[in-house]
C-alpha positions as CSV (number, residue, x, y, z in Angstrom):
1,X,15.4,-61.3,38.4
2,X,16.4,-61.4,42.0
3,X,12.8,-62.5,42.7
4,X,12.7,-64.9,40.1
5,X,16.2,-66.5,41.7
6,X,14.6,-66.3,44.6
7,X,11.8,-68.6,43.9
8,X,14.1,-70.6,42.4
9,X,15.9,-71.6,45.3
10,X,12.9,-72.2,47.5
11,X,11.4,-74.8,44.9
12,X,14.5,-76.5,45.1
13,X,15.1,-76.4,48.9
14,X,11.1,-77.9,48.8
15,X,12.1,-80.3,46.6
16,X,15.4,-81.9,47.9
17,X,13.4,-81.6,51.7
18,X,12.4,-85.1,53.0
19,X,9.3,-85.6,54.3
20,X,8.8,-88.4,57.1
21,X,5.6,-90.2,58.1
22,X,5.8,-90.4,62.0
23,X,4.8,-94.4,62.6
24,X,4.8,-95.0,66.2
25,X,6.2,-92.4,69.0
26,X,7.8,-93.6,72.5
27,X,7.5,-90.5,75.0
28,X,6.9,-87.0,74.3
29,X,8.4,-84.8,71.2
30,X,7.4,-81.4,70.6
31,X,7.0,-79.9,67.1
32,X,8.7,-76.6,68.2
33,X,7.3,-74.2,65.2
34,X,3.8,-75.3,66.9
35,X,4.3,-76.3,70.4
36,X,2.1,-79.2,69.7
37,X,3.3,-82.9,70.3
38,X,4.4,-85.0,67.7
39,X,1.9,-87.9,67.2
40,X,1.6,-90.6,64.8
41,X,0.7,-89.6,61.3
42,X,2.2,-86.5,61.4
43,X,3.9,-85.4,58.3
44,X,7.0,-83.8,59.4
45,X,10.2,-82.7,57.1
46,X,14.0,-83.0,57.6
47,X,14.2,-79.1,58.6
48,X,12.0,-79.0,60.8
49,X,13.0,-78.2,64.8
50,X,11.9,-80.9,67.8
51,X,12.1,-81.0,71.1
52,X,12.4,-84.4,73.1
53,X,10.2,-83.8,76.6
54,X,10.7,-86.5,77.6
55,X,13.9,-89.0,79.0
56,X,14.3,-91.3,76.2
57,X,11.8,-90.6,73.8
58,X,11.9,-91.5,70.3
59,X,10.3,-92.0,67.3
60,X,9.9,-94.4,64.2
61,X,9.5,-92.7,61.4
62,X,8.8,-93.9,57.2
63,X,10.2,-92.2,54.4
64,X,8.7,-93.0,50.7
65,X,12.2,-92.8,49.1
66,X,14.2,-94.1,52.2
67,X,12.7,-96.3,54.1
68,X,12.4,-96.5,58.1
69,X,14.2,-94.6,60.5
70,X,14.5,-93.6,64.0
71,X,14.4,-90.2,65.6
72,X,16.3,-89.9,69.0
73,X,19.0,-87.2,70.3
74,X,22.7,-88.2,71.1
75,X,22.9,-89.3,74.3
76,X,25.6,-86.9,75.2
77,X,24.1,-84.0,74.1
78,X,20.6,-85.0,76.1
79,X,22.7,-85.3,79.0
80,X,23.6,-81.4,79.1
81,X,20.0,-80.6,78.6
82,X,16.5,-81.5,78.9
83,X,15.5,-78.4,76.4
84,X,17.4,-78.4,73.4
85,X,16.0,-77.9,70.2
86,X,17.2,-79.9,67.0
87,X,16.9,-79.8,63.4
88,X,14.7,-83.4,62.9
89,X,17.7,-84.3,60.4
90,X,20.3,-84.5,62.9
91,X,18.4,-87.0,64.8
92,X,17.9,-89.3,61.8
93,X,19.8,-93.1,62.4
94,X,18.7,-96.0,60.8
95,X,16.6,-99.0,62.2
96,X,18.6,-101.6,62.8
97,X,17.8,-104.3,60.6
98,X,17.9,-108.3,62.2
99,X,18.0,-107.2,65.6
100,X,14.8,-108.8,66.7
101,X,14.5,-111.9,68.4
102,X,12.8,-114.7,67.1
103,X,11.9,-118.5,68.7
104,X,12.6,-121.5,67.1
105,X,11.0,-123.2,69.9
106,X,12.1,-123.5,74.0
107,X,13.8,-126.9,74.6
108,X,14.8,-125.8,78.1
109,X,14.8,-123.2,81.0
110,X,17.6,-121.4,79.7
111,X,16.4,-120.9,76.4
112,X,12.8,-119.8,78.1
113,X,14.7,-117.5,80.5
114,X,17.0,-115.9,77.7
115,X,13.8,-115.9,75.4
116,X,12.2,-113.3,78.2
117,X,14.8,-111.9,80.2
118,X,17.6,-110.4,78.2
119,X,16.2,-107.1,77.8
120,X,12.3,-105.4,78.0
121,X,10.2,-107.8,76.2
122,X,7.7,-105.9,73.8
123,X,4.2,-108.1,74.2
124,X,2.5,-106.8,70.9
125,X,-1.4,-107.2,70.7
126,X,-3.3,-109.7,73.2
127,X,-1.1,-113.2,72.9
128,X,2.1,-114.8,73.2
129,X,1.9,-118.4,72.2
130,X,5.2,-120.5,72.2
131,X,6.6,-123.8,71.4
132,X,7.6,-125.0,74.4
133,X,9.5,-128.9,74.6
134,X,7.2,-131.1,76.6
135,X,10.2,-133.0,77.6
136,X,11.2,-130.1,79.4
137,X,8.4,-129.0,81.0
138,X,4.7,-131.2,80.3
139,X,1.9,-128.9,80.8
140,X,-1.7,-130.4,82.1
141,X,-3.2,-129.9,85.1
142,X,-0.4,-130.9,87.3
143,X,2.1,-129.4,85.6
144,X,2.1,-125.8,84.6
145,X,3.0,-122.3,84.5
146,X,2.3,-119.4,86.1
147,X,3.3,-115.3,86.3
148,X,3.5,-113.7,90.0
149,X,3.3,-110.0,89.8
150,X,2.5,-107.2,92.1
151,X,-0.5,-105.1,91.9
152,X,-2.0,-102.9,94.6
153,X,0.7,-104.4,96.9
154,X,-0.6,-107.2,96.6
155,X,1.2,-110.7,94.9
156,X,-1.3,-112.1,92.1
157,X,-0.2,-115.3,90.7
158,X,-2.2,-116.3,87.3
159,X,-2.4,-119.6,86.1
160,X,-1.1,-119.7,81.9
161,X,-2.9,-121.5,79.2
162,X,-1.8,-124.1,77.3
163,X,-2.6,-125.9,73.8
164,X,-0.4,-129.0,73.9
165,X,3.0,-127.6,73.7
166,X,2.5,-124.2,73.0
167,X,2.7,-121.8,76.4
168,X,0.2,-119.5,76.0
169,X,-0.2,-115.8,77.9
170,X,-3.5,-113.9,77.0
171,X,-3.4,-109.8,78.5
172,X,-7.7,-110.0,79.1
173,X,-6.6,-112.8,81.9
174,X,-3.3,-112.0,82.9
175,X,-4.7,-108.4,83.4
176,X,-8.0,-109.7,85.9
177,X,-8.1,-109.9,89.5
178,X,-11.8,-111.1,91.0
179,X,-13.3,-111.1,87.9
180,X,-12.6,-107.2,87.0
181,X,-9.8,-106.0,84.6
182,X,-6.8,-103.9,86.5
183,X,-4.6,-101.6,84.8
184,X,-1.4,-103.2,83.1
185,X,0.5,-100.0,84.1
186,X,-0.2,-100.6,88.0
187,X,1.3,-104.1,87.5
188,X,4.9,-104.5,88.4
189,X,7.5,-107.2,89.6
190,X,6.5,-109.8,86.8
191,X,7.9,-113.7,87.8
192,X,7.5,-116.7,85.7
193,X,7.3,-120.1,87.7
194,X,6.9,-123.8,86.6
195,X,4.3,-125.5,89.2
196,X,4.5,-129.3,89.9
197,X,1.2,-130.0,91.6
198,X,2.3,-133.4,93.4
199,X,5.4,-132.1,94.8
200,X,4.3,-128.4,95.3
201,X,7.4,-127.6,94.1
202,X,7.5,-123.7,92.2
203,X,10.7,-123.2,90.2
204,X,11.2,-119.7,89.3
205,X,12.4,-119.6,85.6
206,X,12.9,-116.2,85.5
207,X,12.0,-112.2,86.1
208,X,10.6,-110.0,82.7
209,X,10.3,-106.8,82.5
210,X,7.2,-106.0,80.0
211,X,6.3,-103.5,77.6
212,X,2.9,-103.7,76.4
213,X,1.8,-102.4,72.7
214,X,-2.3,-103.3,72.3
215,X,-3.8,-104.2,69.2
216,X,-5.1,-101.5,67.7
217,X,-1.6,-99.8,67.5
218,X,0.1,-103.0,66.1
219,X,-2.8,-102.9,63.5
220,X,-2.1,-98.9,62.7
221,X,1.6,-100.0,62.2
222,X,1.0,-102.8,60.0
223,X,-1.6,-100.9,58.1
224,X,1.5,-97.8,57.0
225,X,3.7,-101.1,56.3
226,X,1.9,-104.2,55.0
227,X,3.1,-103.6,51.4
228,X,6.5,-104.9,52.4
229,X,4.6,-108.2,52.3
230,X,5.8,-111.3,54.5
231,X,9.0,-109.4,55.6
232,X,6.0,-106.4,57.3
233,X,6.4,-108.7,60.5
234,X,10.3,-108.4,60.9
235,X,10.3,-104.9,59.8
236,X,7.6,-104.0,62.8
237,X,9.7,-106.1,65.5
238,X,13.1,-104.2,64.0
239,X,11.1,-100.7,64.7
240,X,9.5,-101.9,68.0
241,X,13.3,-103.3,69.2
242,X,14.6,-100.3,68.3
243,X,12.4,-98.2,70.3
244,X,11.4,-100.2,73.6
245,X,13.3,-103.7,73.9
246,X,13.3,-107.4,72.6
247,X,10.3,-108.1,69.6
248,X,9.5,-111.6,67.8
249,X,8.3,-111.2,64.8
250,X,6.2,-114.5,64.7
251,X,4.3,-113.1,67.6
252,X,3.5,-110.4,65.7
253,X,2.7,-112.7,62.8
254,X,0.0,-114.5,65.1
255,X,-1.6,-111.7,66.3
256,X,-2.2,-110.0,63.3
257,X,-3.4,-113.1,61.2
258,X,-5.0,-115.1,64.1
């Protein structure tokens, strides 16, 4: 009987134990029952014990009953220690619904410098494209934009597309120096400018700070999520805001349906 009880009580600690899918991982987190790093499409459960490696590192992870969450240790407690172990379930917050940004348009420099500058901007897959007022700033060939950065301590400015009034940043040429692709994470010191060719006038709009997600992670995302339909987009720039910075969701749109 004691046996029987006993099986009992494991079937029901298997059953009430939540399961997560992990759906995208910033830094290093260590499964510590295998000493192997979490990575994404892991199946991991509520009791499990982690380790966070790394300063900051967290993870978004799906539940099929709950929904999305984040895993990240309190603050204060990481503080003490670089080592602890927790059970996974004590690390469990919810994404914050809403909190990504999304452009109705730029009429003006502020809203182009608040649009970029407020916090890490998350550039997911290879283009931004936005509405920019051609009031404000007319784009053609002597009038445009461009993005100074720093790369092998050396200051590369790169021309930015344009398609009437829609700004438009592509990674292949931002990331290109003489013809040859560079390495996005050698690049650092990003500055956006408005050129006026007649007056040689450079206005600097503004300083961003970039996080860069390619492609074919957006597309492993989406691919977990797409069920939730039209709202798949907002629910990918929640996660992604949550874990690095500032995401629009109709960049993420455009991406994945251009």
């Amino acid at each position: 009987m004691k046996n029987l009880a006993a099986i009992f009580l494991f079937l029901a600690f298997q059953v009430n134990a939540q399961e997560y899918t992990v759906l995208q991982i910033k830094g290093e987190i260590t499964r510590v029952s295998t000493g192997k790093l979490l990575k994404q499409g892991d199946k991991i459960s509520d009791d499990e014990k982690i380790s966070f490696k790394t300063n900051n590192a967290m993870a978004a992870v799906l539940s099929t009953t709950k929904g999305r969450y984040i895993i990240k240790p309190k603050q204060e407690e990481l503080e003490k220690s670089n080592d602890l172990v927790y059970v996974l379930k004590s690390t469990v917050t919810p994404v914050r619904g809403g909190m990504s940004t999304r452009a109705a348009g730029i009429q003006n420099a502020l809203d182009l410098k608040m649009y970029f500058s407020e916090k890490p901007y998350v550039w997911v897959g290879e283009e931004i494209r936005l509405e920019v007022s051609g009031v404000a700033f007319p784009m053609n060939e002597n009038n445009f934009f461009f993005i100074s950065y720093v790369y092998n301590d050396q200051v590369i400015n790169k021309m930015l597309g344009h398609d009437n009034e829609d700004l438009i940043l592509k990674k292949k040429t931002l990331f290109e120096v003489d013809g040859e692709p560079i390495d996005p994470t050698q690049v650092s010191n990003y500055k956006l400018y408005y050129y006026k060719v007649d007056s040689e006038e450079s206005t600097l709009i503004t300083q961003i700070e970039f996080v860069l997600i390619d492609t074919e992670t957006l597309e492993s995302l989406y691919s977990q999520l797409q069920n939730d339909g039209e709202d798949t987009f907002y629910h990918i720039a929640d996660l992604y805001s949550d874990l690095y910075g500032k995401c629009d969701p109709l960049q993420i749109r455009y991406n994945l349906m251009k």
